[in-house]
N, C-alpha and C positions, 0 to 999 in steps of 0.2 A: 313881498309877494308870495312866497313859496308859506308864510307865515299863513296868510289870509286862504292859500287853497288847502292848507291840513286842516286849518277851519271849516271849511267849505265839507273836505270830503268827511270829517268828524258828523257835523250838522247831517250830514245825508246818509250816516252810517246808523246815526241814533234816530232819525225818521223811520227808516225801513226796519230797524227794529222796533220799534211800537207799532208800527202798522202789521208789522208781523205779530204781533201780538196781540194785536186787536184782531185782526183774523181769526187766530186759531181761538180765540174766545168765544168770537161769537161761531166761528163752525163747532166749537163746543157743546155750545146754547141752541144750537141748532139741530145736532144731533140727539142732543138728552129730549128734544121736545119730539122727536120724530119717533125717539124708542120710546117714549113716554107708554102708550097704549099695551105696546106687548111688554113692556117690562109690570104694568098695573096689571094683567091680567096673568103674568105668572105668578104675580106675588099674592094675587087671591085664588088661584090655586093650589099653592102652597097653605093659603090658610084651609082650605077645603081639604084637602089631603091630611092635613096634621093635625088641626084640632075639630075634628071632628065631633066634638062633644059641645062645640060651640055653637055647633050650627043652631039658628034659629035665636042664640042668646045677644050675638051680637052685631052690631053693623060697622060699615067700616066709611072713614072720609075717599077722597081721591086720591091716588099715588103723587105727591111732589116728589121734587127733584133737588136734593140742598147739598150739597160740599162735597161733590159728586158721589152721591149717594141717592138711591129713587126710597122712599117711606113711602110706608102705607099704618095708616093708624088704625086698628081696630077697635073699637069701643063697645062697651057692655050698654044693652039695652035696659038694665035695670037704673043704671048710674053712670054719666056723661065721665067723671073724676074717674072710674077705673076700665084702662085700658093699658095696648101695649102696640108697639112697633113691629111690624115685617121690615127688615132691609135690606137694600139689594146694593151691593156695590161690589166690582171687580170680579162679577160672574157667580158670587157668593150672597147666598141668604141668610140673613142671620134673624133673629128674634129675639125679643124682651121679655115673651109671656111670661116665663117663671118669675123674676121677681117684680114684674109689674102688676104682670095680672093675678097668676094662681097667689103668689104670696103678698098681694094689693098695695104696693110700695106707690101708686100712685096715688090712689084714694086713702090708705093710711097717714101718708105725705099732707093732704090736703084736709083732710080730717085733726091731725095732730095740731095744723095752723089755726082752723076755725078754733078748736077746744081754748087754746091758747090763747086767743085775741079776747074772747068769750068770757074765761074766767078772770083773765086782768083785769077787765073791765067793772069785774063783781068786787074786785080785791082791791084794798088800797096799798098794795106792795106790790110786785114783776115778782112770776114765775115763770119757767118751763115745762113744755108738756113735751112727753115721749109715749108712743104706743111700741112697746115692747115686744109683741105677739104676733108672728106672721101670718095674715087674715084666713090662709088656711090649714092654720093652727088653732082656732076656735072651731068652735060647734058649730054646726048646721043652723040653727037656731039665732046664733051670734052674729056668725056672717050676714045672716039678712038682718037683721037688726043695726049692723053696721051699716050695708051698704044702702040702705033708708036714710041715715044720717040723720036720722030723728032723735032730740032729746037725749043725746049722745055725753051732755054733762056729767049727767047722773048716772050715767052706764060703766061700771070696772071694768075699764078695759085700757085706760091711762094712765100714766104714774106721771107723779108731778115731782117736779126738781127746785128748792127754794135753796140759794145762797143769803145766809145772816150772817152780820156782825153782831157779835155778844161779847160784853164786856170782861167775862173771863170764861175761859172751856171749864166749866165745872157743871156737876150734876143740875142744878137748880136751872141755869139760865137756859139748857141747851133741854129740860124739860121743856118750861115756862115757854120757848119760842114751835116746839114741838106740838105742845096744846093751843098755842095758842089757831097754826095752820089750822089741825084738826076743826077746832071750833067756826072759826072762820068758814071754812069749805061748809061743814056743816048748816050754817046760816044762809049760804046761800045754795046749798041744794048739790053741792062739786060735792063729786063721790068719785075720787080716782081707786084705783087698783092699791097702790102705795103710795107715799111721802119716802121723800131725798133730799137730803141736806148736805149745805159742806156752811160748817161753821167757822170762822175766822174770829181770833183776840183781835179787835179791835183796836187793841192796844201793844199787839205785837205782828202785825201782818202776817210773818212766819206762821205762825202756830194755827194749824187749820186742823180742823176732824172731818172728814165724809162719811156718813153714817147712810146705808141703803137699804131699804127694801122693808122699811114702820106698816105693817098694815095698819088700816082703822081699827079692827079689834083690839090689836095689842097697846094701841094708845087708849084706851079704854078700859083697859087690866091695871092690876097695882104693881105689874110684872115693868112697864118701861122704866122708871127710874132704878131698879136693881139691872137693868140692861145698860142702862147710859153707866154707872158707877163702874161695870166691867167692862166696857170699851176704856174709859177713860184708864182703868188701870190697867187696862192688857190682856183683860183675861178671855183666857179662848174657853169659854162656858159651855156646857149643855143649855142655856135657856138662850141663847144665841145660834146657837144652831139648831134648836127644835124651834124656832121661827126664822129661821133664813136671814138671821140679820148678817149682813157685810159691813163693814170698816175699814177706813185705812189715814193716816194720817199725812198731808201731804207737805210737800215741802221738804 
């Protein structure tokens, strides 16, 4: 008997606590929808107040309310893809602009995928694209060319990342696989910034070379195979550092 009433009182100790839980949830839910209006309208005065230089450039969605946090998204009326956050939680407002919006980590984010999908599709091998450059670290000029998102293939503003296996690290194949990129891109019109490699023996997994930063010029000089010959032996050259080549051997 005394068995079946600890049961009893168990069962009605774990009721009243979810109900209590269920309570303060929805008075949770209740209250974020009730502050909802004045929390939206401090948080667009806060944009009013601080960027200033926006006015007129951008518009903003509704304030939601997510993991107790109120957002408010502001988005660029030239381009949907770059925007940034206001957020309000714990009496605090914080923001994204800098590197969402002034340094475009949303739209270079979304740009870097389309480039990507775009040239695999040209190519009959997988690469990687990276935009390296923070969108207001280009020109004037640039940026709006960027943020059109027009014909963006053919624009240096990409660098492309290709991993090869090659049957030995030596000067010929890790040319050979270098021209051959270039050519490729070439044919269909991919005009990145640089070419990035990590080459791998094929025949010994270990043994890899990363070679960074080929422009298209210098693969079009008689200057890259006396480059590959001095990575491969080590040598820290002048014609490696008067084009910014990097290397390092990994593993």
């Amino acid at each position: 008997m005394r068995k079946e009433k600890r049961l009893t009182i168990y069962m009605s100790l774990l009721f009243l606590l979810v109900m209590v839980v269920f309570a303060v949830t929805i008075l949770n839910e209740e209250k974020s929808t009730i502050l909802l209006p004045r929390i939206d309208k401090k948080l667009n005065t806060y944009l009013d107040n601080n960027y200033k230089e926006l006015k007129n450039k951008v518009k903003t969605d509704k304030t939601i309310y997510k993991k107790d946090t109120y957002i408010l998204k502001v988005i660029s009326k030239k381009n949907k893809n770059l925007y940034f956050f206001i957020n309000y939680k714990d009496k605090n407002i914080t923001s994204t602009y800098k590197t969402d919006y002034l340094e475009g980590k949303t739209l270079l984010t979304k740009i870097s995928s389309d480039l990507k999908k775009e040239i695999n599709n040209k190519l009959d091998y997988k690469i990687d694209i990276k935009i390296n450059t923070k969108l207001n670290k280009f020109s004037k000029k640039v940026r709006k060319k960027i943020i059109s998102e027009k014909n963006l293939i053919s624009f240096k503003i990409y660098d492309i990342y290709k991993d090869v296996e090659i049957d030995k690290l030596d000067t010929d194949n890790i040319y050979k696989e270098i021209k051959k990129l270039k050519t490729d891109c070439d044919n269909n019109k991919i005009t990145p910034k640089s070419y990035n490699f990590i080459f791998t023996n094929k025949n010994d997994i270990t043994e890899s070379l990363e070679i960074n930063n080929i422009s298209n010029d210098l693969i079009e000089k008689n200057d890259l195979k006396t480059i590959i010959n001095d990575i491969l032996n080590k040598k820290d050259s002048n014609i490696l550092k008067n084009n910014n080549i990097t290397y390092k051997y990994l593993n």
